[in-house]
C-alpha positions as CSV (number, residue, x, y, z in Angstrom):
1,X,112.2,50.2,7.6
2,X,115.1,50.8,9.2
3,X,116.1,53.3,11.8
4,X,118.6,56.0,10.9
5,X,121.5,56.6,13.4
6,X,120.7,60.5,13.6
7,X,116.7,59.1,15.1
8,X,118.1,57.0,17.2
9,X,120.9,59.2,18.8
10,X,118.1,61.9,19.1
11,X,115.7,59.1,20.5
12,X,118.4,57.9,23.0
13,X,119.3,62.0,23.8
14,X,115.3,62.8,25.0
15,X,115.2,59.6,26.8
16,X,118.2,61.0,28.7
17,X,117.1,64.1,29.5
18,X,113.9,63.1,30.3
19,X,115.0,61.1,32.9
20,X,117.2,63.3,34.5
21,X,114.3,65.7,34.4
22,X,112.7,63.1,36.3
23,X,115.1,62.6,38.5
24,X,115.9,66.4,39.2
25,X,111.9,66.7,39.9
26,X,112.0,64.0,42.4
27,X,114.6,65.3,44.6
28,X,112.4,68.7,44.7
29,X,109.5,67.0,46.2
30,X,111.8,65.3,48.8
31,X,113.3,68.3,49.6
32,X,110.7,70.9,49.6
33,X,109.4,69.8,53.2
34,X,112.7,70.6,54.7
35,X,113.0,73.4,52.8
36,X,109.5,74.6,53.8
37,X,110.4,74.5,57.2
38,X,114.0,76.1,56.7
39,X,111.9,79.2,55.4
40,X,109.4,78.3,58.2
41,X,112.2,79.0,61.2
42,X,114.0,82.0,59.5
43,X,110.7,83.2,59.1
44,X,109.9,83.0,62.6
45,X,113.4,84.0,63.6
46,X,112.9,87.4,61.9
47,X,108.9,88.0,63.4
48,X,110.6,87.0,67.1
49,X,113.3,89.7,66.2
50,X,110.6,92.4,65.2
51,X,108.7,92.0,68.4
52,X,111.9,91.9,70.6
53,X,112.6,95.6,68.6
54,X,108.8,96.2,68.9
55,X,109.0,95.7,73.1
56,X,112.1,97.7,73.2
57,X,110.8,100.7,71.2
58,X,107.6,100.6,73.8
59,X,109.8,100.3,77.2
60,X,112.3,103.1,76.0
61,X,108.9,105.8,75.3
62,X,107.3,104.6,78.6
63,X,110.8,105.3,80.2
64,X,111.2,108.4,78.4
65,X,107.5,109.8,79.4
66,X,107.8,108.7,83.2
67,X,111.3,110.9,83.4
68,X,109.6,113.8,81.8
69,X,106.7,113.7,84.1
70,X,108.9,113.1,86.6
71,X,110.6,116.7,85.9
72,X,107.4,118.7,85.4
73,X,106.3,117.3,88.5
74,X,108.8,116.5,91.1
75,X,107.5,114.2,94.1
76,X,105.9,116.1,97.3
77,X,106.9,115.9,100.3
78,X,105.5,112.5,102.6
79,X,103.0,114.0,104.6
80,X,102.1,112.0,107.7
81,X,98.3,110.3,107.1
82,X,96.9,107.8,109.7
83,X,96.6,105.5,106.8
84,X,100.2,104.5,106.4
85,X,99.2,100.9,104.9
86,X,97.1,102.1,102.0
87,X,99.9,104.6,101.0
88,X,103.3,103.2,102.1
89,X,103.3,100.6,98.5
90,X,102.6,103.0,96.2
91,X,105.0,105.5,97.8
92,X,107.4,102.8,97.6
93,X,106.7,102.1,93.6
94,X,107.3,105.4,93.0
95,X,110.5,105.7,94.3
96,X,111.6,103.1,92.7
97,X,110.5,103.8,89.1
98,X,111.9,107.6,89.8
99,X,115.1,107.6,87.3
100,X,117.4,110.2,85.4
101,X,116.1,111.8,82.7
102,X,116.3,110.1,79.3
103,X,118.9,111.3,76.5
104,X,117.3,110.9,73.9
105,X,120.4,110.8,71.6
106,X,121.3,107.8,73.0
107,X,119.3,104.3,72.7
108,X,120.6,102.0,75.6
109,X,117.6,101.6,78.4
110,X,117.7,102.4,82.1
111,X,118.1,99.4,83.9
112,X,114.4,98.2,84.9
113,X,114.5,97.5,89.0
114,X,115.3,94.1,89.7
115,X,111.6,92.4,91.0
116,X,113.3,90.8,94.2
117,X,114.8,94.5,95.1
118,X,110.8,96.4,94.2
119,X,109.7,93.2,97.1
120,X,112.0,94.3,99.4
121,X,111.7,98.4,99.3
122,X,107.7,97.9,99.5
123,X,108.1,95.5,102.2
124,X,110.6,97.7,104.0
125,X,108.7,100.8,103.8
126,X,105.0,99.6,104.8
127,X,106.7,97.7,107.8
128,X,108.6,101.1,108.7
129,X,105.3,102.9,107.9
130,X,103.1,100.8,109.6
131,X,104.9,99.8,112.7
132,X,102.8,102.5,115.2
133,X,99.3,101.1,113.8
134,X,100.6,97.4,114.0
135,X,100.6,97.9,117.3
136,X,97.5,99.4,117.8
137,X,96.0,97.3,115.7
138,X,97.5,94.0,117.6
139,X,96.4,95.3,121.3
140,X,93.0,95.6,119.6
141,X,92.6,91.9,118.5
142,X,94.4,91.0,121.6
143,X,91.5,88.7,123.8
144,X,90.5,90.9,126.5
145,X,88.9,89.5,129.9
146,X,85.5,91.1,130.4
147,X,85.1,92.7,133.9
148,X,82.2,91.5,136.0
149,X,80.6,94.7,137.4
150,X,78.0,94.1,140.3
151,X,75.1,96.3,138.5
152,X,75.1,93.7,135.9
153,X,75.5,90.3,137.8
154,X,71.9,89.9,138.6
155,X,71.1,89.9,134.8
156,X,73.8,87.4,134.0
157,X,73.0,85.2,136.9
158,X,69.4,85.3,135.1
159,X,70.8,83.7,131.4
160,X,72.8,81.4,133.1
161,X,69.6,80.1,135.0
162,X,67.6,80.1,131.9
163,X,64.9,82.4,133.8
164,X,62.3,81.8,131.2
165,X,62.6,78.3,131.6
166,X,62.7,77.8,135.6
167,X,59.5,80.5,135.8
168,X,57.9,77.7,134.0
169,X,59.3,75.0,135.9
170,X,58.0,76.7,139.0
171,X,54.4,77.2,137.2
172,X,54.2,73.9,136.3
173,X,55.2,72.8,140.0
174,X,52.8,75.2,141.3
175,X,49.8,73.7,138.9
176,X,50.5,70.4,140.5
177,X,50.6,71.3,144.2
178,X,47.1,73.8,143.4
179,X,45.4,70.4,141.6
180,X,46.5,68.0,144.6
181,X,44.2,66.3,147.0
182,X,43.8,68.7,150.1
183,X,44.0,71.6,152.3
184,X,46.0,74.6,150.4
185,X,49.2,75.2,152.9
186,X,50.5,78.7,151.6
187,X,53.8,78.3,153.8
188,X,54.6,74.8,152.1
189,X,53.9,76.0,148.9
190,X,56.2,78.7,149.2
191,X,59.3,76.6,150.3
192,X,58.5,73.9,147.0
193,X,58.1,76.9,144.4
194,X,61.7,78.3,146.1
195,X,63.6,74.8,146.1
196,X,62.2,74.3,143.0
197,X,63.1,76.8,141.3
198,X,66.5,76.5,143.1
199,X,67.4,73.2,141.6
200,X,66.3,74.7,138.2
201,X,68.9,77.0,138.7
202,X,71.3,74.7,139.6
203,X,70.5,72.6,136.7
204,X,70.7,75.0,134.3
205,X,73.9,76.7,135.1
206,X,76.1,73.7,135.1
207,X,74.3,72.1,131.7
208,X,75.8,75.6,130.5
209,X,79.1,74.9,132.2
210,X,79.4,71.5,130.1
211,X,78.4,73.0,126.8
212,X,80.0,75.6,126.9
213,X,82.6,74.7,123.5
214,X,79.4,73.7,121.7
215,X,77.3,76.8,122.1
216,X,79.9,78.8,120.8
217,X,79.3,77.1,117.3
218,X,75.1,77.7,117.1
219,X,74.1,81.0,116.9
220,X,71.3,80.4,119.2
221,X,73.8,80.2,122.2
222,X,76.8,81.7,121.2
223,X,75.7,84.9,123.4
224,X,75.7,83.3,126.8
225,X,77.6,84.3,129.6
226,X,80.3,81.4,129.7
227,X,80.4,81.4,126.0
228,X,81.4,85.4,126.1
229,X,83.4,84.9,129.3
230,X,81.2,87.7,131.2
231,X,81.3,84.7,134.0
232,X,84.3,82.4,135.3
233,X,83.4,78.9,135.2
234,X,84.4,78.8,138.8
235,X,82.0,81.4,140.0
236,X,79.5,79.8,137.6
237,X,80.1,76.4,139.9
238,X,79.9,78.5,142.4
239,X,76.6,79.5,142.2
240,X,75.2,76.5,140.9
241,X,76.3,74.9,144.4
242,X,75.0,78.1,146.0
243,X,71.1,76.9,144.5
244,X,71.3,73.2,144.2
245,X,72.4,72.7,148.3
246,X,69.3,75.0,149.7
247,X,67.1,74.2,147.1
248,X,67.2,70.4,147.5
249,X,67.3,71.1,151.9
250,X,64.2,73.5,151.4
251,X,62.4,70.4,149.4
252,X,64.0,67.9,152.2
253,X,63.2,69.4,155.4
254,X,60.9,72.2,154.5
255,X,58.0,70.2,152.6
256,X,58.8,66.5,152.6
257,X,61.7,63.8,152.3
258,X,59.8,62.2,148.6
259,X,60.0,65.7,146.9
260,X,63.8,66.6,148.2
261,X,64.4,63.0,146.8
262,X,62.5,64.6,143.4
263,X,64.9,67.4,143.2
264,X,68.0,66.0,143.8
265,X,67.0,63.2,141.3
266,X,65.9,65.8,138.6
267,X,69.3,67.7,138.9
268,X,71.3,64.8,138.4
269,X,69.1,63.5,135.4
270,X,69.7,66.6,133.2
271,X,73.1,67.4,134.2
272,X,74.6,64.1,133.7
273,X,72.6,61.8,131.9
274,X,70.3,64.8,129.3
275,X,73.6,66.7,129.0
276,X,75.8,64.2,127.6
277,X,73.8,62.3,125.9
278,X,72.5,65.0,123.5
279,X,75.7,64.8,121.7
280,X,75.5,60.2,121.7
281,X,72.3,59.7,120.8
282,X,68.8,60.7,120.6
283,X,67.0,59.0,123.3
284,X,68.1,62.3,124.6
285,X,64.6,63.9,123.9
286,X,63.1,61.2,125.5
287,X,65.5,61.7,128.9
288,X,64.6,65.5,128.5
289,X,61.0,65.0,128.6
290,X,61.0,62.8,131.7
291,X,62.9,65.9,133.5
292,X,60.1,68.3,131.9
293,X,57.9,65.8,133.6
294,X,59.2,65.7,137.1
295,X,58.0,69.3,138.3
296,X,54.3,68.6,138.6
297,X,54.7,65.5,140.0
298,X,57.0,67.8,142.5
299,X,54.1,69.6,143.1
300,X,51.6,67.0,143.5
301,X,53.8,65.2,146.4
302,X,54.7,68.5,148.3
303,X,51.0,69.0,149.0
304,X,50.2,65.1,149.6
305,X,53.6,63.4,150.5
306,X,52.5,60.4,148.1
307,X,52.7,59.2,144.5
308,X,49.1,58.8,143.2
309,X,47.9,58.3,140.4
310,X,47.1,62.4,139.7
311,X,50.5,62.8,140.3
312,X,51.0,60.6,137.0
313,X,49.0,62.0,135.5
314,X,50.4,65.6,135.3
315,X,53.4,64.3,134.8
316,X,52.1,62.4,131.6
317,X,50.8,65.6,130.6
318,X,54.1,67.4,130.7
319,X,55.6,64.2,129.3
320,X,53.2,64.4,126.1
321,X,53.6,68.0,125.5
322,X,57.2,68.1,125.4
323,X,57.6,66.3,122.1
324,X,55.2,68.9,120.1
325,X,56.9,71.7,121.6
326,X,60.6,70.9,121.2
327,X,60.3,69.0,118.2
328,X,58.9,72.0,116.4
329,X,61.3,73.8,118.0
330,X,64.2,71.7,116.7
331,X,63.2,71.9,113.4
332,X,64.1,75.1,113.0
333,X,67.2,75.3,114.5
334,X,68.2,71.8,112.5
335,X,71.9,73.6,111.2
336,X,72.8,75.4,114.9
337,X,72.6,71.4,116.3
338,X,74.1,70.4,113.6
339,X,77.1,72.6,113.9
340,X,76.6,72.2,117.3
341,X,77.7,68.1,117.3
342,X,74.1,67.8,118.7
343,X,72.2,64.3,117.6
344,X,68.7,66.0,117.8
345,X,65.5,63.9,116.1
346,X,65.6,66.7,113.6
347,X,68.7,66.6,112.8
348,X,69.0,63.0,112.3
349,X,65.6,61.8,112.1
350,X,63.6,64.3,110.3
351,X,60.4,62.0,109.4
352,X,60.9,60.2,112.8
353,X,60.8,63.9,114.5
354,X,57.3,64.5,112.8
355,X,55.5,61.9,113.6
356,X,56.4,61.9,116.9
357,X,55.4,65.0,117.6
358,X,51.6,64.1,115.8
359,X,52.0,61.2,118.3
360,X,51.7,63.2,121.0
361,X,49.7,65.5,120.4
362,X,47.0,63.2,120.0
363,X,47.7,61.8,123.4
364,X,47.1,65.0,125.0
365,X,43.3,64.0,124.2
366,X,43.8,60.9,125.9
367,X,44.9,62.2,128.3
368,X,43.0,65.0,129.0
369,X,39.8,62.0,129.0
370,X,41.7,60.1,131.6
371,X,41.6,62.9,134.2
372,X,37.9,62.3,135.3
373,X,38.2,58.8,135.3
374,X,41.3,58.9,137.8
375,X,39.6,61.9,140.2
376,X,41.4,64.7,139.2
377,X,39.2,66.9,137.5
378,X,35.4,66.9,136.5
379,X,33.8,65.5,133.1
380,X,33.4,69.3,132.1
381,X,37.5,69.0,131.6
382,X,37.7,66.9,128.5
383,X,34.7,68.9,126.8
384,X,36.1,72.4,127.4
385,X,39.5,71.5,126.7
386,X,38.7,69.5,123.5
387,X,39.3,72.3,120.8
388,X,42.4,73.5,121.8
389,X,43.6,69.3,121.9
390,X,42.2,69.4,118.5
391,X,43.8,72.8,117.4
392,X,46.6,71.4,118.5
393,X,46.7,68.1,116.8
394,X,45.7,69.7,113.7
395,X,49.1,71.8,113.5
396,X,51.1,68.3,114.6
397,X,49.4,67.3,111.5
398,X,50.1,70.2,109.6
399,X,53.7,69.9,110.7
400,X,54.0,66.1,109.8
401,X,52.7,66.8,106.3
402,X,54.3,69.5,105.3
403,X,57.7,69.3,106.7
404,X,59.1,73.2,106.7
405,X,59.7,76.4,108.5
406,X,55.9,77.4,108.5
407,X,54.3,74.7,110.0
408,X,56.6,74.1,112.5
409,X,56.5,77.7,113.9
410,X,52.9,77.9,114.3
411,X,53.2,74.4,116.2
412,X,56.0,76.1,118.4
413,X,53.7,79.0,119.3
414,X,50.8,77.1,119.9
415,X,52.6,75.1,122.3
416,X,53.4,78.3,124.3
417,X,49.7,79.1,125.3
418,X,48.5,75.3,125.0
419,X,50.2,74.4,128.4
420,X,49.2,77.0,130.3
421,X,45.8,77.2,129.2
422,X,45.1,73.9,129.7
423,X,46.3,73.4,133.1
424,X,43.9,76.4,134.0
425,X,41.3,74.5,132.5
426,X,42.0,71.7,134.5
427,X,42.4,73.7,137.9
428,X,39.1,75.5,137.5
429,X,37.4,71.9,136.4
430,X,39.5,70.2,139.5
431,X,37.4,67.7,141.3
432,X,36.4,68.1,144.9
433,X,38.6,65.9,147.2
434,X,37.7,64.4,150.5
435,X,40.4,66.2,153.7
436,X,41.8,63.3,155.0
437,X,41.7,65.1,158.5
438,X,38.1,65.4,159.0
439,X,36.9,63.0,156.2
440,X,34.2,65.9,154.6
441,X,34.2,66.9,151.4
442,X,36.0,70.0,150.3
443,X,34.9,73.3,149.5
């Protein structure tokens, strides 16, 4: 059948517009992105314009209120105040924000203060404000030189000769001349405890003048006299000369040439050789213990003029009891040495420190046994002195096992009353000598 030419025209006519209905729907979706974001950006044009209108609205009110409270109530008159810091900024903000009353006809704002002009009014007026307390204030901080009054010398003299410490050096020295072979001589004994205790004094005053930029660091010695300049290093030289001469002529010529040769050697040993060598290694625990040792042996020669084997005895003593004592002392003060620069065992070696000091506390048993067997003291020695060896021991145990504060304290304090005790124990157990003079036993 064939096709009219009205059908087809009409065919021809919806294919046409069909297709540039098509075509007129394809360039919509192209476009509509860019038109999205054309909308999109006037859009946001307009919201930026509101809050511009929004923030102007806001400053010209909190102008508007600021100039009417300015005019109910004007600015007082500056009153002088000692605290001319605290004040002189906000005196300055407020005259700067202090402006004309608003019109409020009109809509133009005051012209906000420029930030680098507010910086420089509250920078002017605190330094004009402040400039009497500045002053004050900077002679106060200013280091000041402490004057040495002559009421309180004999107290600093004391802390710079570590008092505590030389009385026990001097006890210790006076243990071994009292357990030494022969006659008491009261007169020597009196010129070894005074040189001895002079070369302590020496000792310890220039081991302070040395460490004097590393005890300011630890709390434990940042109080000493150098540290707080209540002593010049000079006169602290000074005196340590003024001790170490007489006390090592006293030992010399006053009890015998062996023990002078003791002192002088001891004084040299901590100041130049225990001294430096805290901060290099540390064998320096080791090197302070021999110096620990030293005094009895001191003793021992003072009243015999020899070296025997009592004499090494003490001084193993001494030697042994050291490590418990300063080792547990150590521990505790672990961050002073370390702030300090110190290489302490502690410090360093923590588990190495422990079991050294259980070490020797167990030797102080064996040594204790040996005194007998070299003549020193009786067999009632090592029996009496057996608990507190053991009591000791038992915190050096204690202290190696459970590693803290605690343990090591009660170690620390035993050691106080350990020493003593037992060299009384060994002095009232001390075995009757034979006087060389007369060749009959002793009384």
């Amino acid at each position: 059948m064939a096709t009219s030419p009205h059908t087809l025209s009409s065919r021809l006519l919806t294919g046409g517009v069909g297709g540039c209905v098509w075509y007129l729907e394809r360039r919509a979706v192209q476009a509509s992105p860019h038109k999205f974001m054309h909308l999109f950006r006037n859009a946001s044009k307009q919201w930026v314009t509101f809050q511009h209108f929004t923030f102007l609205k806001r400053m010209y009110v909190t102008q508007l209120n600021r100039s009417l409270r300015q005019q109910i109530k004007p600015k007082a008159e500056p009153v002088a105040s000692p605290f001319l810091e605290k004040s002189s900024s906000s005196q300055a903000k407020a005259e700067v924000y202090e402006m004309k009353p608003f019109a409020p006809s009109t809509l133009s704002l005051p012209r906000k203060p420029n930030e680098t002009e507010l910086i420089e009014l509250e920078s002017a007026s605190i330094i004009e404000g402040s400039v009497d307390v500045g002053k004050e204030t900077k002679d106060e901080k200013q280091w000041k030189e402490m004057k040495l009054r002559v009421d309180d010398l004999p107290g600093i003299l004391a802390r710079l000769s570590k008092i505590k410490l030389t009385a026990l050096v001097v006890s210790t020295t006076s243990a071994g001349f009292a357990l030494a072979p022969g006659p008491f001589d009261l007169s020597c004994f009196l010129l070894t405890s005074v040189g001895t205790g002079l070369a302590s004094c020496a000792a310890n005053s220039i081991n302070q003048f040395f460490e004097v930029p590393f005890d300011s660091n630890m709390n434990r010695t940042k109080n000493r006299p150098l540290v707080r300049g209540q002593i010049s290093p000079l006169l602290t030289v000074t005196f340590a000369a003024c001790c170490a001469v007489p006390g090592v002529a006293l030992l010399t010529w006053g009890v015998n040439p062996l023990t002078g040769a003791l002192g002088l050697f001891n004084i040299f040993l901590y100041t130049c050789c225990y001294t430096p060598l805290k901060r290099v290694s540390i064998a320096n625990t080791w090197v302070g213990a021999v110096v620990g040792a030293i005094p009895p042996v001191m003793g021992w020669t003072a009243a015999t003029g020899s070296l025997d084997a009592g004499a090494f005895l003490l001084g193993g003593i001494l030697y042994s009891w050291q490590f418990p004592h300063f080792n547990a002392l150590s521990w505790g003060l672990r961050e002073d040495y370390s702030r300090g620069g110190y290489c302490m065992m502690s410090v360093t070696h923590p588990a190495l420190c422990r079991r050294v000091a259980l070490r020797h506390c167990l030797a102080l048993l064996a040594l204790s046994a040996a005194a007998p067997a070299l003549g020193v003291t009786t067999w009632t020695f090592p029996v009496i002195a057996l608990p507190i060896n053991l009591y000791i021991s038992y915190l050096g145990f204690r202290f190696y096992r459970d590693a803290d504060r605690k343990s090591s304290r009660k170690l620390f304090f035993c050691s106080l009353w350990h020493l003593p005790l037992l060299l009384l124990l060994m002095l009232t157990c001390k075995q009757r000598g034979v006087d060389r003079d007369s060749g009959e036993p002793q009384s």
